[in-house]
N, C-alpha and C positions, 0 to 999 in steps of 0.2 A: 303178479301178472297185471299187465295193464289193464282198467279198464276202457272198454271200447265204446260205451255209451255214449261218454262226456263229449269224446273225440269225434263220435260220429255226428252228432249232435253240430260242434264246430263247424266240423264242413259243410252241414247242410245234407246230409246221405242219410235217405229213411230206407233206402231198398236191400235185398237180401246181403247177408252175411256170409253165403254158404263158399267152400274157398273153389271158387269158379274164374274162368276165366272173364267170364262176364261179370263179376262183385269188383275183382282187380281192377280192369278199365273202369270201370264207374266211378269208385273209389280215390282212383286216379285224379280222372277229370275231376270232381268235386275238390281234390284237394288245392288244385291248383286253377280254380275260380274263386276260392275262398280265403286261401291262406297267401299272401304275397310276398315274393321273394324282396328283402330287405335288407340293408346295412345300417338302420340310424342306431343301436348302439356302439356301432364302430365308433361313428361320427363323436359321439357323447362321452367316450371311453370307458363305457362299460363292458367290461371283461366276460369275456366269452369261452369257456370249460365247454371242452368235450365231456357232455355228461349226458347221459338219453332221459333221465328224468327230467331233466334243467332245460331242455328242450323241448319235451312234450309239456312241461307246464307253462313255457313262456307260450306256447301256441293255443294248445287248450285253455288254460284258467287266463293268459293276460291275455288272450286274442291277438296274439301279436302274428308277425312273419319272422325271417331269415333268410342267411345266405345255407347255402349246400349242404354244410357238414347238419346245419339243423336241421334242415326241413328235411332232408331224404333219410336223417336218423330215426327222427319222431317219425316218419310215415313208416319205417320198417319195423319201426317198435307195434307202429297199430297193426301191420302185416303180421308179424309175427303173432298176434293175441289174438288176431281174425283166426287162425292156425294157417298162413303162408308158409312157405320155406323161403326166405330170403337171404341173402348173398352180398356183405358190403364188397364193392370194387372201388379199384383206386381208377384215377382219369386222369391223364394232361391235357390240358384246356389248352388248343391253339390259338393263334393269335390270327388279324384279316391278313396273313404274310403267312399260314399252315404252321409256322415254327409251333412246335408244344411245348408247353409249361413243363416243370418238374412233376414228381410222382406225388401222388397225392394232393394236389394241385383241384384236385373234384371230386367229392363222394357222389357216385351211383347204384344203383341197384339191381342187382340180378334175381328174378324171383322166379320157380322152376314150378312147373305146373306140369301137364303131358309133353309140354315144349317148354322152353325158357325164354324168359321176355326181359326185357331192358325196360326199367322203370327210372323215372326222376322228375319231380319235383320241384327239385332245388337248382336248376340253371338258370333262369328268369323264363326266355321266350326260348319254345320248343315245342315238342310233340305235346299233347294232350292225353295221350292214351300210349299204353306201351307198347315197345316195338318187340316185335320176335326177335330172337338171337337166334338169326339164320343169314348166312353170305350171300349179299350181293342182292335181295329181294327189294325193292323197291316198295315202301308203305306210308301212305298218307293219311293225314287228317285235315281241319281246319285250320294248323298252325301249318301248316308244307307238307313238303313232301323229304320223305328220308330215307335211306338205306344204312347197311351196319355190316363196313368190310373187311373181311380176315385178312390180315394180312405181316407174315411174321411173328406169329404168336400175341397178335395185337391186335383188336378190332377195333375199327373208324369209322367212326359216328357221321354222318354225313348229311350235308340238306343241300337241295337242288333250289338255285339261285335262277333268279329271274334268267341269267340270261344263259341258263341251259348248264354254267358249271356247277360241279358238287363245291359245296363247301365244309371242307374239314370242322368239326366243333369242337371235339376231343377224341383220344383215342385211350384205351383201358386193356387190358387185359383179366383174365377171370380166376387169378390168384385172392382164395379169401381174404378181408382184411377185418381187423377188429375195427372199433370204435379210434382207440389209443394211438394207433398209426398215426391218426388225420391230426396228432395237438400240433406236431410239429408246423403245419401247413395251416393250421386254423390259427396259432397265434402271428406267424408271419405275416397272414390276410389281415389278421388286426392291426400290427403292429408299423411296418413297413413303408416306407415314404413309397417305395415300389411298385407295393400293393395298389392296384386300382380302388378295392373297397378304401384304403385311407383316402382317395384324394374325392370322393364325390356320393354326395348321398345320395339312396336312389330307393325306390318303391315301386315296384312293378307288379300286376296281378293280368292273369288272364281274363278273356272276359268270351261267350261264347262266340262273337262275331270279330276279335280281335284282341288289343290289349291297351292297357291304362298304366304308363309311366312316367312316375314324378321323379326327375332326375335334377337335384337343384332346385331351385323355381320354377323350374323349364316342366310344364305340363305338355307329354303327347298321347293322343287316344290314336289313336289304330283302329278303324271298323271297314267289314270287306276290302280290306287291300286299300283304303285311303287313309292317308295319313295326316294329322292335326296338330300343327303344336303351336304354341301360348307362353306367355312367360308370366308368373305372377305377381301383384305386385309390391309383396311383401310377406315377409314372414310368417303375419297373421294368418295371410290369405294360405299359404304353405301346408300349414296347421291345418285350417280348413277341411283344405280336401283331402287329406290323410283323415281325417275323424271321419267327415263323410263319403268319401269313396274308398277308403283304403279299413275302415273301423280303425283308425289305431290313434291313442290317446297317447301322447308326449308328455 
């Protein structure tokens, strides 16, 4: 059984443990103020195993981040040791055109409480807190606003875009999956000239007033809806602010 100390410790979450609905969101949020969605060992070609240990250690003991299959595995590892009932689901990630990816194309999470909630982690920018899994309600935080619509045996993740349309993100359906499903789809994301993770390195973390992403050299901060970007002016500097805004040692 995992321990949940280490973990919790990680994120920064000293508050109750007790499996509520309010532990969940909190939990939530801290994980993804603290742990930031990542690809640099794509970049480096360090090989990446669907493994739930192999991921809660690169998170807890190296302080690192990840892309999806990590981050939303280790959070459900610690869901599960809090005593959650979680649920892996598979996702197709649409594209700015609604076309969606293949199956298993996104690990997210379903975690069942008196009601069931859509949890995740591991997309980059998103909700901060989870969503009911309930049709057609409308529910916001600080990251937007969002709904989650049935439709055909498939529910549709949705955000509501400046200029009034929804914007497809992905859509899933609520067939369990294992861990093992996602290798085929995790080594593709590695692997693949196709793959977006092959072509651009990137490190993105929430932050409570917006978000902080280094994409390339290209630094952009995001605070109340204004948006900032910078180019750096070298590799050093690269380095830099991943040690200091991001914790992460290269």
């Amino acid at each position: 059984m995992l321990d949940i100390k280490p973990y919790l410790q990680r994120i920064g979450y000293g508050g109750s443990t007790a499996v509520a609905l309010e532990t969940l969101r909190a939990v939530h949020r801290a994980h993804l103020l603290t742990v930031p969605f990542e690809n640099l060992d794509i970049g480096r070609k360090r090989k990446i195993e669907v493994d739930e240990d192999a991921f809660v250690r690169k998170i807890v003991e190296r302080r690192r981040g990840g892309f999806c299959y990590e981050l939303n595995e280790a959070f459900a590892a610690l869901l599960r040791a809090m005593g959650f009932r979680v649920t892996l689901l598979s996702a197709r990630v649409a594209n700015k055109e609604g076309t969606e990816g293949p199956e298993f194309d996104h690990l997210c999470l379903r975690v069942d409480l008196e009601q069931s909630w859509l949890a995740d982690v591991g997309f980059g920018e998103l909700f901060l807190e989870p969503l009911r899994l309930k049709d057609g309600v409308e529910q916001g935080d600080a990251a937007g606003t969002f709904r989650i619509v049935a439709l055909d045996r498939r529910w549709r993740l949705e955000r509501l875009e400046a200029d009034g349309t929804w914007q497809l993100q992905y859509s899933f359906d609520l067939q369990p999956r294992s861990l093992n499903d996602f290798s085929g789809m995790c080594r593709y994301h590695q692997t693949s000239p196709e793959s977006h993770f092959t072509q651009n390195e990137i490190c993105s973390l929430a932050t409570e007033d917006g978000r902080i992403t280094l994409s390339g050299r290209k630094l952009v901060v995001t605070r109340n809806g204004v948006r900032t970007e910078s180019v750096l002016a070298s590799e050093q500097d690269r380095d830099d602010v991943l040690r200091r805004t991001f914790g992460i040692e290269i």
